[in-house]
VOSE-998154 format. One record per residue: residue in one letter; x, y, z of N, C-alpha, C in turn. Coordinates in steps of 0.1 Angstrom, whole numbers, plus 5000, padded with zeros to 4 digits. Example, Ala and Ser with C-alpha at 12.3 -4.5 7.8 and 13.67 -1.06 7.14 Angstrom:
% residues 2
a513249435078512349555078513249675078
s512849785071513749895071512950005079
This chain:
% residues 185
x500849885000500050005000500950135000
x500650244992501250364993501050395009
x502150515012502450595023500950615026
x500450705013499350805015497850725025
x497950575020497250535024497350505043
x497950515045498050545059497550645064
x497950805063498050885061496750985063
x496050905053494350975055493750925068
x492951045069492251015085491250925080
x490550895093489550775090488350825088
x487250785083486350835082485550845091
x484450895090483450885103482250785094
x482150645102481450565097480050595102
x478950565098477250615100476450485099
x475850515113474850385108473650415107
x472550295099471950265097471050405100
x470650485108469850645109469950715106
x470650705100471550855089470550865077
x470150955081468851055070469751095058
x470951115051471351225039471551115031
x471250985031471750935021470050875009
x470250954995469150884986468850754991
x467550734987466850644993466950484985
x467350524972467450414961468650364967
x469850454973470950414980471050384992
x470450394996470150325012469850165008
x468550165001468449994998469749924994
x470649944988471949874989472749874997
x472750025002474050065012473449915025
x472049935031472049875040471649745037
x471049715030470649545026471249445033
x470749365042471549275051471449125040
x471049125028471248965023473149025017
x473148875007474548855001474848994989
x475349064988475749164977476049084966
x477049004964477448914958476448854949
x475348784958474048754949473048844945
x473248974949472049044942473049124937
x474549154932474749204917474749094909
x475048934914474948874903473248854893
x472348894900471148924898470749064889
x471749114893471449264884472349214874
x473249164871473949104856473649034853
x471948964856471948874848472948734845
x473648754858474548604856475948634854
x475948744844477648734840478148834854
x478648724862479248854875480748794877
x481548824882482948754886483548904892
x485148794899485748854911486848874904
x487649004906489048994904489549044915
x490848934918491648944929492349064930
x493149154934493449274933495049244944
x494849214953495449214965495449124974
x496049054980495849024990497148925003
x497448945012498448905024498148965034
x499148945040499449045058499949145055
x499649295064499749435062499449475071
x500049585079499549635091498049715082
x496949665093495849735091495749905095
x494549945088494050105094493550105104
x494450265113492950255120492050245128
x491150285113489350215118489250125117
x490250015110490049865110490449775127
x491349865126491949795145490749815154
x490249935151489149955156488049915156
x487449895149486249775146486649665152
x488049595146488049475150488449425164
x488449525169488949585187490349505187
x491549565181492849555181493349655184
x494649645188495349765194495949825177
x495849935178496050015168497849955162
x497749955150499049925143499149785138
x498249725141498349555149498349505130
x499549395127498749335110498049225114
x497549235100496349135097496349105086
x495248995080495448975069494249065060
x494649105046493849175041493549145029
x492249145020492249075004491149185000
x492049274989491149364980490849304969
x489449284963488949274955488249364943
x487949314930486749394924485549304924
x484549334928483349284921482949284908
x482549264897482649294881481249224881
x480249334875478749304867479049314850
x479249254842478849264825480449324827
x481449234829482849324829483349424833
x482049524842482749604845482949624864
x483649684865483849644880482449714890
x482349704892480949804901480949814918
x481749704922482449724938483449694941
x484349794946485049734955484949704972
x485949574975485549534986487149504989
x487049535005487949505012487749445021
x487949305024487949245039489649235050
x489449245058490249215065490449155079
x491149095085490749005097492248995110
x492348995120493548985124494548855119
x496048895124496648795118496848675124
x496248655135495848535145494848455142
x493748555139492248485133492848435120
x493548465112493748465097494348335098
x495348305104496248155105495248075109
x494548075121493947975127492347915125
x491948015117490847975110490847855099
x489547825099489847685089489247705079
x488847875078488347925063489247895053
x490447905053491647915049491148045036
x491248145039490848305034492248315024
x493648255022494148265014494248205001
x493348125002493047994992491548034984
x491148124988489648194982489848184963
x490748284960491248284948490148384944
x488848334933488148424924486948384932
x487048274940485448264952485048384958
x484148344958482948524966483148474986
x483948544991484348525007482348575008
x481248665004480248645006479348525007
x479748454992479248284995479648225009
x480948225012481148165022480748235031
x480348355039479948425049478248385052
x477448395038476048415040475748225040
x476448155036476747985034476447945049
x477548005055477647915067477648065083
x476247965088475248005098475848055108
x476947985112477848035120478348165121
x478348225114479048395111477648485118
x477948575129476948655130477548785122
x476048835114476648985113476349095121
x477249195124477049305130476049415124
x476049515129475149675123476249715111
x475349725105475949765091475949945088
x477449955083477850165087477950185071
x478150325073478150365058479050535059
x479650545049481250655047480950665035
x481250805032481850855016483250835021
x483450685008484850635010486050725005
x487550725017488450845009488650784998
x488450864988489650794973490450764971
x491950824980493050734978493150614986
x492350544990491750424999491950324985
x491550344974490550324963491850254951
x491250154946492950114936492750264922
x493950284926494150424913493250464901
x492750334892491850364886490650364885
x490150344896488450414909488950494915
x489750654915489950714925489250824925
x487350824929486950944926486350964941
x485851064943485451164959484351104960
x483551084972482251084975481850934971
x482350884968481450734964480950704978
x480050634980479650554992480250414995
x480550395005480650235009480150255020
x479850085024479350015037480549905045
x480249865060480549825060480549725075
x480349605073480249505092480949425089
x481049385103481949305111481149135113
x481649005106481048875107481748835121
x481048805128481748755139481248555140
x482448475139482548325145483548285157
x482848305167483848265178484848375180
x485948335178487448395179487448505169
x486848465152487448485143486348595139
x486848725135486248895131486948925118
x485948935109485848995098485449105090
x486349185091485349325087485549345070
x484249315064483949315050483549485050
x484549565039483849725035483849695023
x482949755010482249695003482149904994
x482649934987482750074980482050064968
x480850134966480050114952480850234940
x481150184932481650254921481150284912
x481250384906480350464893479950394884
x480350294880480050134868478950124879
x478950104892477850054893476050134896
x476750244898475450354900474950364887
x476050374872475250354860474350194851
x475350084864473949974857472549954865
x472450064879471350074888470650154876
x471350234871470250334861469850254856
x470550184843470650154829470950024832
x470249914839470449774839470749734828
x471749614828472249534811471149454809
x470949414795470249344792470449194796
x469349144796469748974801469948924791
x470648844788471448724783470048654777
């Protein structure tokens, strides 16, 4: 990760009461089913993952924070794109401590192009938390998504030991196939 990325202050996350956000955007921002299955629903099928990133890195943060770590602490992290009709329309970042990360039997390094949402909403075991929402910073954002104001969401899966905090950034591909749905196949 760049310097920069450190660098920026955190955002102020909002939950679920926060009146300023459009209303067509709320139904996504907050939706507690799978994301994963309802863009693959809005594409009509053609949906897939590209891997972007992912190892151990000292986390942000608001990430140590959510995940109630002492600040600086690594962990393991895996940035993704979401992709509807090829184009990317979320990014998502999960991340988990680096203790949970080894000793889980998710084995979260072996995911590859799998949706970590299949496996989250799959298996019963995962509670989710209250789900927040930020206009995500842009240099957070891989270089060629780096625009101001987008929205993201984001909770914490809790199994036992093991805390996952999935944030989830909707990107301009995708606010234009909420307009302009693709044709189905």
């Amino acid at each position: 990760m760049p310097a920069e990325f450190f660098e920026t202050s955190s955002p102020l996350w909002l939950e679920q009461n926060d009146t300023t956000v459009h209303r067509g955007a709320r139904d996504w921002l907050f939706d507690e089913g799978s994301l994963t299955r309802r863009l693959t629903d809005l594409a009509g099928g053609r949906f897939a993952i590209q891997v972007l990133e992912e190892g151990f890195e000292v986390l942000r943060a608001d990430e140590c924070e959510a995940l109630e770590l002492p600040a600086g602490s690594t962990g393991w992290a895996r940035e993704v794109l979401l992709c509807g009709v090829d184009t990317p329309w979320v990014f998502a970042r999960t991340v988990t401590a680096r203790q949970a990360a080894e000793a889980t039997d998710l084995e979260l390094p072996a995911l590859g192009n799998r949706s970590l949402g299949d496996l989250l909403f799959d298996n019963s075991a995962f509670l989710r938390g209250p789900i927040e929402i930020c206009q995500y910073p842009s240099q957070w954002l891989p270089e060629t998504h780096q625009v101001e104001g987008l929205w993201a969401r984001r909770s914490r899966f809790d199994r036992d030991e093991t805390h996952l905090l999935v944030a989830e950034v909707f990107l301009t591909g995708f606010w234009g196939a909420l307009m302009f749905p693709p044709a189905k196949p």
